[in-house]
C-alpha positions in Angstrom: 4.9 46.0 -13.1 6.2 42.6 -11.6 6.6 44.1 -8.1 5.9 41.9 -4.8 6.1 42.8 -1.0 8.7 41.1 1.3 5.6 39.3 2.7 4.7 38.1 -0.7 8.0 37.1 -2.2 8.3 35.1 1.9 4.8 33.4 0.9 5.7 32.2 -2.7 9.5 30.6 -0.9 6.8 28.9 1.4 4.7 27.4 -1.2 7.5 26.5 -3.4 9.8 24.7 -0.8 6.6 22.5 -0.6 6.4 22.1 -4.0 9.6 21.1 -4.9 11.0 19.7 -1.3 11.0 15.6 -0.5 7.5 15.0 0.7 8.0 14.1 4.5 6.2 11.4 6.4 2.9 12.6 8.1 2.3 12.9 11.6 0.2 10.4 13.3 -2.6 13.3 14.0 -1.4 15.2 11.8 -2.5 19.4 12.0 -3.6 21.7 9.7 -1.8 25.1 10.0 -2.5 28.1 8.5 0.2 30.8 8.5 -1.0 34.5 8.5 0.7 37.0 7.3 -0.6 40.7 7.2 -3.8 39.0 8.9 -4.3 37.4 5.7 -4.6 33.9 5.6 -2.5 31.8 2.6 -5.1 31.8 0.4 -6.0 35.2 0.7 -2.7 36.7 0.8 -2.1 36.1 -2.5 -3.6 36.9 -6.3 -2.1 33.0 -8.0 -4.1 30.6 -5.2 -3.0 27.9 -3.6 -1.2 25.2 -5.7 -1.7 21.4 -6.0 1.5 21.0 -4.2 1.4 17.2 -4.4 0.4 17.2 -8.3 3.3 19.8 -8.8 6.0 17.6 -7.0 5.1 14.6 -8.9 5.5 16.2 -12.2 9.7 16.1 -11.8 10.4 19.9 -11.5 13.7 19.9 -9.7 14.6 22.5 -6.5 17.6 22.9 -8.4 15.8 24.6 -11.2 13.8 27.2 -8.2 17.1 27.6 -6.7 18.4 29.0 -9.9 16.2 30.8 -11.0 16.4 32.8 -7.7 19.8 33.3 -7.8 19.1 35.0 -10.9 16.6 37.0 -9.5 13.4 36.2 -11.3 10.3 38.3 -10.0 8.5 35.9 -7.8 5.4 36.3 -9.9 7.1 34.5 -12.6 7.9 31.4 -9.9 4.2 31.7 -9.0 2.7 31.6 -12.7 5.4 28.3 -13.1 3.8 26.6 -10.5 0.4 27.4 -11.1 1.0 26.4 -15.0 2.4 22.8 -13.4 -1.1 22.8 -11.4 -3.5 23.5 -14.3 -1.8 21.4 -16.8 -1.6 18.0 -14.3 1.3 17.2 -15.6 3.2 17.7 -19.0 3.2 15.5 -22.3 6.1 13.9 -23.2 9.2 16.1 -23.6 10.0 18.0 -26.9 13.2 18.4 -28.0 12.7 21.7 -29.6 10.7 24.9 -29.2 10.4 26.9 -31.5 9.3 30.6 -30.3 8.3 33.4 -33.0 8.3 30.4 -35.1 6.9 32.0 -38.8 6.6 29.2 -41.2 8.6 26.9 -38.7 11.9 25.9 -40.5 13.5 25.0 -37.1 10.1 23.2 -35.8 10.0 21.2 -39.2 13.6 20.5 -39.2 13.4 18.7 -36.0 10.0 16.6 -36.8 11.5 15.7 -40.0 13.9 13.8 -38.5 11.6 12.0 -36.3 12.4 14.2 -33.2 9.1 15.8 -30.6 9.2 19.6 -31.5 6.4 22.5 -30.9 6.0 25.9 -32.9 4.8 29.4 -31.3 3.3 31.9 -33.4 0.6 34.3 -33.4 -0.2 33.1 -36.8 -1.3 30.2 -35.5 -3.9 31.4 -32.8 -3.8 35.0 -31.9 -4.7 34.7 -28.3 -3.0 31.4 -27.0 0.2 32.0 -29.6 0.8 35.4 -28.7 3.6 35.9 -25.9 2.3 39.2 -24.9 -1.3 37.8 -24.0 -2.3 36.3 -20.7 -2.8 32.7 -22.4 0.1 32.8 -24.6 2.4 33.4 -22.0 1.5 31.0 -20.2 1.0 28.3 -23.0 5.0 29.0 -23.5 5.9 28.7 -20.4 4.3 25.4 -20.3 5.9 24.4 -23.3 9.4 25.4 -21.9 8.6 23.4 -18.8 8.2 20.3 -21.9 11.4 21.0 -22.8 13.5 17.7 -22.3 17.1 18.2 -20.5 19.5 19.2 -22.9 16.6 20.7 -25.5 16.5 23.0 -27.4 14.7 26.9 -27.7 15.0 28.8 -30.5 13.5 32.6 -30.2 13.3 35.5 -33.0 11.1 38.4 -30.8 9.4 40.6 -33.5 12.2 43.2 -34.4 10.2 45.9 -35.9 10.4 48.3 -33.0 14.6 47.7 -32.7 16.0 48.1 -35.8 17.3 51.2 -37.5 14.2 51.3 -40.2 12.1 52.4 -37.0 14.4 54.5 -35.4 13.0 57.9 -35.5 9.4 56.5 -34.8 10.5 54.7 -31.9 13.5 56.6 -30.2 15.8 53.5 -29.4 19.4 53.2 -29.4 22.4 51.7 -27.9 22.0 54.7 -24.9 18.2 54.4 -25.2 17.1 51.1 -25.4 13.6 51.0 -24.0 12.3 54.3 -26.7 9.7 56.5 -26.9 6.3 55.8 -24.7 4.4 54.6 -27.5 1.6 51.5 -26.9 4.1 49.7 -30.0 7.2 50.6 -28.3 5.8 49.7 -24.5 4.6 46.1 -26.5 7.8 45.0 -27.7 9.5 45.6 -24.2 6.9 43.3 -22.4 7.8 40.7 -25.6 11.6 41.0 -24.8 11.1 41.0 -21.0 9.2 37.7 -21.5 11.2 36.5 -23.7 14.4 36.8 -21.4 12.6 35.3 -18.4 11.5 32.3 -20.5 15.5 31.9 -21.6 16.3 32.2 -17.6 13.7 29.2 -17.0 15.5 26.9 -20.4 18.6 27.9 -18.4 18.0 26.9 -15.2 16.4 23.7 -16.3 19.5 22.3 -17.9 18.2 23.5 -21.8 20.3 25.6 -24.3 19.0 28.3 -25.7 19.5 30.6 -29.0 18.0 34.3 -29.3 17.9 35.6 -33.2 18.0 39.5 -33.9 18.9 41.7 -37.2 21.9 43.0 -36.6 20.5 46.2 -36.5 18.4 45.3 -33.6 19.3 47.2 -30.2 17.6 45.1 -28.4 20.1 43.6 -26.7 21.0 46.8 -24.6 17.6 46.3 -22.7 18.3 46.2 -19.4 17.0 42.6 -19.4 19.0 41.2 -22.2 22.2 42.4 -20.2 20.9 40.5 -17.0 20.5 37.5 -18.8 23.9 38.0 -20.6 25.2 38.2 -16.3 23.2 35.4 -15.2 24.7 33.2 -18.3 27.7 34.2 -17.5 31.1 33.0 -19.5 28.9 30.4 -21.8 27.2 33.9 -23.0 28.0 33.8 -26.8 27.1 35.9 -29.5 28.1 35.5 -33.3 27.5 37.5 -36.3 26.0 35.5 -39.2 24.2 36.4 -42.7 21.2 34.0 -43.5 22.1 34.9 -47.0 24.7 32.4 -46.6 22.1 29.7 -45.9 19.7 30.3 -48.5 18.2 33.4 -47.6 16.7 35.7 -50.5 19.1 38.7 -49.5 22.4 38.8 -47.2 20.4 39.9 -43.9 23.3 40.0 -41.5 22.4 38.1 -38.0 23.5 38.2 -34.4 22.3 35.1 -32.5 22.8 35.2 -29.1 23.1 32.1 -27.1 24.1 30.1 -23.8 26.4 27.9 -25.8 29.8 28.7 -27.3 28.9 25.8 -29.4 26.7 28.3 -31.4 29.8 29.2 -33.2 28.9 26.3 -36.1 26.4 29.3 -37.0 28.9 31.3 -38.0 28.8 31.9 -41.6 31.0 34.7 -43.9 29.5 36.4 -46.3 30.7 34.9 -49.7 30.2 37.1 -52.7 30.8 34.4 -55.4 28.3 32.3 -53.6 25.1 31.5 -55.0 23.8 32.8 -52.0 25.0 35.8 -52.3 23.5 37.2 -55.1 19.5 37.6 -54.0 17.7 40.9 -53.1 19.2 44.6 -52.9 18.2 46.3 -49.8 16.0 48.3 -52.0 13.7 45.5 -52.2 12.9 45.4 -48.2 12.9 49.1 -47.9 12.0 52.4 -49.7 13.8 56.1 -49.6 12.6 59.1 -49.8 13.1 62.9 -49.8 10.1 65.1 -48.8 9.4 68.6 -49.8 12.0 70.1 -47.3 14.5 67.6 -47.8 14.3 65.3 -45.3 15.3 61.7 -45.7 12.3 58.9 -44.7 12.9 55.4 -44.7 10.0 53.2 -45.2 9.6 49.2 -45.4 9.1 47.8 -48.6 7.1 45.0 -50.4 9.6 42.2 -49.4 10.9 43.5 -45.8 7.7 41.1 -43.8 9.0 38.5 -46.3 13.0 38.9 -45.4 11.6 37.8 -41.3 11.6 34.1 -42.4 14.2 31.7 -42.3 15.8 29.9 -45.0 15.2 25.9 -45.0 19.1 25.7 -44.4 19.1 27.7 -41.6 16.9 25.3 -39.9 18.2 22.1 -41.1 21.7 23.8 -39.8 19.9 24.7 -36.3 18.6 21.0 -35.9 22.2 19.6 -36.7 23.7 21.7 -34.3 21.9 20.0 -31.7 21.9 16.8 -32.8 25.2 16.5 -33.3 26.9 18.7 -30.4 24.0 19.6 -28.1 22.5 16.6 -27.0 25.5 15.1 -26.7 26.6 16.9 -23.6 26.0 15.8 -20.1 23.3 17.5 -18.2 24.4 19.6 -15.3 22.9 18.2 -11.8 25.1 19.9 -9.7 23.6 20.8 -6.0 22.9 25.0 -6.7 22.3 26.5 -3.0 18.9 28.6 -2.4 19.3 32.3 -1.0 17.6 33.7 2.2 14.0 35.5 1.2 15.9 39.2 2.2 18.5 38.3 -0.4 16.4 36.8 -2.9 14.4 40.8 -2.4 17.6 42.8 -3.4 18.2 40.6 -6.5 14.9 40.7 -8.0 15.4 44.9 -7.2 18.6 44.9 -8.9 17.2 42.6 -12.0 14.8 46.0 -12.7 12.1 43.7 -14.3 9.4 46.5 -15.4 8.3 45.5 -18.6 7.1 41.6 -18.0 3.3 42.8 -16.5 3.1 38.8 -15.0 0.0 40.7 -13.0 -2.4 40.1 -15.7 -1.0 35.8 -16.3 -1.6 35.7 -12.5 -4.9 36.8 -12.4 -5.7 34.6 -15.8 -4.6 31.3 -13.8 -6.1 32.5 -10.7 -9.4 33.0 -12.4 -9.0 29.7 -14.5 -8.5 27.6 -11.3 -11.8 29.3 -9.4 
């Protein structure tokens, strides 16, 4: 749960209007005040410490971006864990250009590095504690990579679809009406990945980055609850296409949505040409299996090549990179003043959001316990 007090979600406003405010001139004799709250001081009010609020202003995070993200209702455990990211790291490398989450063998990472652009790949292949989104570290190595992202970057995320599309349906009770499934440890996984996911979106968002969010069109994921609130919070630049990957290269037609917070997307959009050379890979037969049991039931089962159909054609990421290079990071970067909302305010959105999958307790308590 991602839940937080009035008291708490007043505290972390505190802390982050030092973070992120002008530094003032001190007093002559200057005082140290500790504000109580509960009978608690600061420090022990809260699980996520007290912040190097100096070494967190001086690493450029703008009030713009906090601002923002409020509006949009972000559990303030998630504005803690940012801050507490910008404390432990002591401030970020030089700005990528791309991230790549759920990267597989990387075709978007590659594309960008090829061309002599700063990129970073997530994956669990790569380390299975520190790569994984639903770990403690993982998440908060992404979020630190996110945070790397230069204005105007790029995030490119494909959350594991095994639990959302229709090959899994009976085993894991989603659907359009039904989004979140059965309580299953798999199924209860996958909604922490996607809840993650979508808050790491919010943050490219609100930091002036573009963002594009790959699913089978099979998937339901994006009638979670959290998909649709990031679909609100983006607003009209929401933008969703229907593509096939078999029309860049891919071994069968897979049909695609990609969701995104630029219309620009739209140069993603491919047809499904059936004189293309493309067009004439794998039958569904070779990514999964039918069969009748003894009382005539139907089963669907994933074949030999259905793990293989998850990655992404060498097109598909040279297209991705060109999209950016040629449209993106041509645009001008929005620095437009965004207004903060009062703390009682700030409460009712983060209710309304109904963030319950994230489980930011357990990064908290990782950072806390790293910084002691």
């Amino acid at each position: 749960m991602t839940h937080a007090d009035s008291a708490d979600i007043e505290l972390l406003k505190d802390i982050f209007d030092e973070i992120f405010d002008e530094p003032e001139e001190p007093e002559e004799q200057p005082r140290r005040k500790v504000r109580r709250i509960s009978g608690k001081t600061r420090e022990e009010a809260t699980a996520y410490g007290s912040p190097d609020i100096e070494g967190a202003r001086s690493m450029g995070v703008q009030v713009r971006c906090r601002n923002q993200l409020r509006r949009w209702g972000v559990p303030p455990l998630f504005l803690a864990l940012i801050a507490m990211v910008l404390q432990a790291t002591q401030g970020l490398q030089s700005p990528v250009n791309a991230v790549e989450g759920f990267s597989g063998v990387g075709r978007i990472d590659t594309a960008f590095k090829e061309m002599g652009y700063a990129a970073h790949g997530f994956d669990i292949d790569h380390h299975r504690c520190f790569e994984s989104i639903n770990s403690d570290e993982g998440f908060c190595t992404l979020i630190y990579w996110i945070l790397c992202l230069s204005p105007l970057g790029l995030a490119h995320f494909a959350t594991v679809c095994s639990t959302w599309v229709w090959v899994s349906r009976s085993s894991t009770g989603r659907s359009a009406v039904k989004p979140e499934g059965f309580d299953t440890e798999a199924v209860r996984s996958a909604n922490c990945m996607v809840e993650r996911t979508v808050l790491l979106l919010l943050l490219c968002a609100a930091r002036g980055c573009h963002f594009i969010l790959e699913q089978p069109a099979s998937s339901v994921m994006e009638f979670m609850p959290c998909v649709q609130h990031l679909k609100r919070c983006i607003g009209s630049s929401w933008t969703c296409i229907f593509t096939y990957m078999g029309m860049f290269g891919h071994d069968c037609w897979k049909p695609t949505h990609l969701y995104s917070s630029t219309p620009k997307v739209l140069a993603l959009k491919r047809k499904l040409d059936k004189n293309s050379d493309y067009a004439n890979g794998w039958s569904s037969s070779k990514c999964v299996k039918v069969r009748c049991d003894t009382r005539g039931f139907i089963h669907v089962d994933g074949a030999e090549g259905l793990k293989q159909s998850q990655e992404y054609p060498k097109e598909y990421g040279d297209e991705v990179y060109k999209l950016w290079d040629e449209q993106l990071k041509h645009e001008t970067v929005n620095d437009s003043k965004v207004e903060d909302v009062p703390g009682d305010t700030y409460e009712k959105l983060v209710e309304a959001a109904g963030w319950k999958w994230g489980n930011l307790n357990g990064p908290c308590a990782f950072m806390h316990n790293k910084d002691a």
